[in-house]
C-alpha positions, 0 to 999 in steps of 0.5 A: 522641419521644412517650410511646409511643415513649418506653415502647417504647424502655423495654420494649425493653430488658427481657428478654423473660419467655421468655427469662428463664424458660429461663435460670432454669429450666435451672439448676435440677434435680429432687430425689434420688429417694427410697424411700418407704413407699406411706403417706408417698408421697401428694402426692409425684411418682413418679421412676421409672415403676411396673409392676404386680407382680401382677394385680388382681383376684388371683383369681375372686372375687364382685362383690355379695353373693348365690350362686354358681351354674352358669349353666346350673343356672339358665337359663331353657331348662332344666326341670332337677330344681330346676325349680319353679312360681314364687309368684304374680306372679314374671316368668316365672312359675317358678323355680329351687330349688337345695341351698345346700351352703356359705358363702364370706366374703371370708377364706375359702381353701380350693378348693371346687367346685360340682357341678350343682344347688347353689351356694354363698352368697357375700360380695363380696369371696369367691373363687369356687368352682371351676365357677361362672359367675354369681352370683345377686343376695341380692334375686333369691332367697328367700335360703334358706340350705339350699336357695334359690329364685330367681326371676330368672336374670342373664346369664352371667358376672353378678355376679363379678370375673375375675383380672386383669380389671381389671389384669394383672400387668406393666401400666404403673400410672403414668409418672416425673413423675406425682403419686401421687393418693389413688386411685393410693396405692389402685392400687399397693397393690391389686397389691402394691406397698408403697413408690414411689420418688419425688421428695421435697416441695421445702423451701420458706422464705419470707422477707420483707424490710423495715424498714416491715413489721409482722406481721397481727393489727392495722391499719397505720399511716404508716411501716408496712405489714403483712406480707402477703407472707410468710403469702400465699406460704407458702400458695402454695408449700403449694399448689404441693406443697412443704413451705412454711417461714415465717421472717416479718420480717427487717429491713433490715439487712445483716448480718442478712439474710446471716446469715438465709440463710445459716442457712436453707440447712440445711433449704431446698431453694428460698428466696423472699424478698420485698421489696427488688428494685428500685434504690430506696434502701430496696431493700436484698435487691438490693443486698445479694445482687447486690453484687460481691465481688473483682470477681465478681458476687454469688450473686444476678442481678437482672433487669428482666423484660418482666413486668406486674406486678412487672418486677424479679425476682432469681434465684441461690444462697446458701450452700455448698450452693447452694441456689436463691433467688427473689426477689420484689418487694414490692407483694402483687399483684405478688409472687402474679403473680411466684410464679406466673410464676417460682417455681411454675415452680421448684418444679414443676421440683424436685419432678420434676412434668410440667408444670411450667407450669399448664395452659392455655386459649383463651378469649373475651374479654368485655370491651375491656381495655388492657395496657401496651405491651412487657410481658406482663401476667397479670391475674386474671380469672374463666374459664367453660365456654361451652355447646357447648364452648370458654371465656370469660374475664372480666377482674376489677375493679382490674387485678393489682395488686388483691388482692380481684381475684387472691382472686376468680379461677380464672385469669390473663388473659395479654396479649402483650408486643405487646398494647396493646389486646385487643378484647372478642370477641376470643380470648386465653390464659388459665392456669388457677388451681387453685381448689377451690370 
């Protein structure tokens, strides 16, 4: 057989990263829903969707600051009573003088009603005065304060805010899975609502197994390699939406590692562990959680994914709650892409989000690149708006397993299992990273 041929039997035996994503997501299952104050529900997931309970505005109100008026006490066809020549230069060449007979402040309460040829000064924010249909802009008038003259006349209806012109009570604010943004927080409470059930942030720990890791602060040396794992996923997880835990180093060691667990399932609703996933005989997460007690499997499957980078990966649960685990090889590109392929996905799920899977593009292609055949490879790359519509996606220097690549990417190439080589003007998938620059 030639090396070809040899790499495709091998891939054929690798389960298809569909395949495995299905198995793995379908045991999962969101949160218990919980009753949250409006303050504490930013970042949170809605659980159930939200009506509004009452309209918003809840009242007649002005929208700038000025006088509310009759409309008609101030059209231009009327040479009413408060018709007077304008100083020179005003458009028009007149304007209208009405009695100021009151002031309203976003706080007052009491009704008040115009009667024809007065008005009142208002705040925005104000409740409008039983009659009035217009409120005439500060820097329109004289702003006379017992009597105004106005020298422009705005059209009907200018300058205020109908009740229930922007939301009527029973309107649907928000669906189940949507993600309560600042701007929501703003919604629900301007038509009265002041708790949200919701799904609560996943707990997320982050272990990373090894006897060779040493913590950040100083170069490694031979023998050594530094912990980026654990500080990197943390961050990830963080900004996926979960409450991110760093554990830091735990060692090689048997005992060591079950007890960590065991101990970290009391306050983890999802832990991801990194290192060890592969048939080495260093790789110790592996044989520790997959091996076989009595005849029966371990609480955790390994299994060799069609993934580029990083083809092993570990799911199952741990302790008697039976709190999921994601394990996760140990190279750092490899790690960042297993996360976003498999754990993302997880966390998304129990927070209740929909989609749980990062948005998606059609892209072209700038430049020929090679992926290795039967896997699916997911390689940072930078995507841009093309002028007219549509993207573009170059490819990033040094492949997935760059760090400096993944640090400088807004999306990841995604080359098929059938896919050896994408020409560049051809159009490919790219999901899209969400970087804030």
């Amino acid at each position: 057989m030639t090396a070809t041929a040899d790499a495709e039997a091998a891939a054929n035996e690798l389960t298809p990263l569909a395949d495995y994503l299905g198995s793995v997501l379908r045991r999962l299952r969101a949160l218990p829903p919980l009753d949250l104050d409006l303050t504490q529900a930013y970042g949170n997931v809605l659980a159930e969707d939200v009506v509004a309970p009452h309209s918003y505005p809840a009242f007649d109100q002005a929208a700038v600051d000025g006088y509310a008026a009759r409309w008609e006490d101030i059209s231009g066809g009327s040479r009413g009573p408060g018709y007077v020549p304008a100083p020179s230069g005003m458009p028009g060449g007149r304007s209208i003088r009405l009695n100021v007979v009151g002031d309203l402040g976003a706080a007052s309460w009491r009704p008040v009603r115009l009667t024809p040829g007065a008005c009142f000064s208002v705040a925005a924010g104000a409740p409008l005065p039983i009659g009035a249909d217009v409120v005439v802009p500060v820097e329109w008038t004289d702003q006379g304060m017992a009597a105004v003259e106005i020298f422009r006349a705005p059209k009907r209806g200018y300058g205020l805010r109908r009740a229930g012109e922007e939301l009527v009570a029973g309107t649907l604010l928000a669906r189940a899975g949507a993600y309560v943004s600042p701007a929501l927080v703003a919604v629900f409470a301007a038509t009265g609502i002041g708790h949200v059930v919701v799904r609560p942030s996943p707990r997320v720990v982050i272990v990373a197994t090894g006897d060779e890791l040493m913590d950040v602060g100083r170069g490694s040396q031979p023998g050594q390699v530094v912990d980026t794992n654990s500080h990197a996923l943390t961050a990830a997880a963080a900004e996926a939406g979960a409450l991110a835990y760093r554990v830091g180093i735990c060692d090689d060691d048997p005992e060591a590692l079950r007890g960590l667990l065991e101990d970290q399932t009391l306050r983890a609703d999802l832990i991801i562990t990194t290192g060890g996933t592969g048939t080495g005989p260093g790789d110790m997460v592996r044989r520790i959680l997959s091996r076989r007690d009595g005849g029966r499997a371990g609480p955790v499957a390994f299994t060799e994914v069609a993934l580029y980078p990083g083809t092993a990966l570990g799911f199952g649960t741990v302790g008697a709650e039976e709190v999921p685990v994601v394990c996760l090889p140990g190279e750092p590109g490899a790690a960042l892409i297993g996360f976003e392929v498999l754990a993302r996905p997880a966390i998304q799920l129990l927070a209740g989000a929909e989609p749980v899977f990062r948005p998606s593009v059609r892209a072209h292609l700038l430049e020929t690149v090679s992926s290795p055949v039967g896997l699916r490879e997911f390689r940072p790359a930078h995507v841009a708006e093309r002028r007219g519509g549509g993207y573009t996606v170059q490819p990033l220097a040094g492949g997935p397993y760059t760090l400096s690549g993944l640090a400088e990417a807004n999306g990841l190439l995604v080359l098929g299992e059938r896919v050896t080589t994408a020409a560049a003007g051809s159009t490919v998938d790219v999901l899209l990273l969400d970087r804030r620059r």
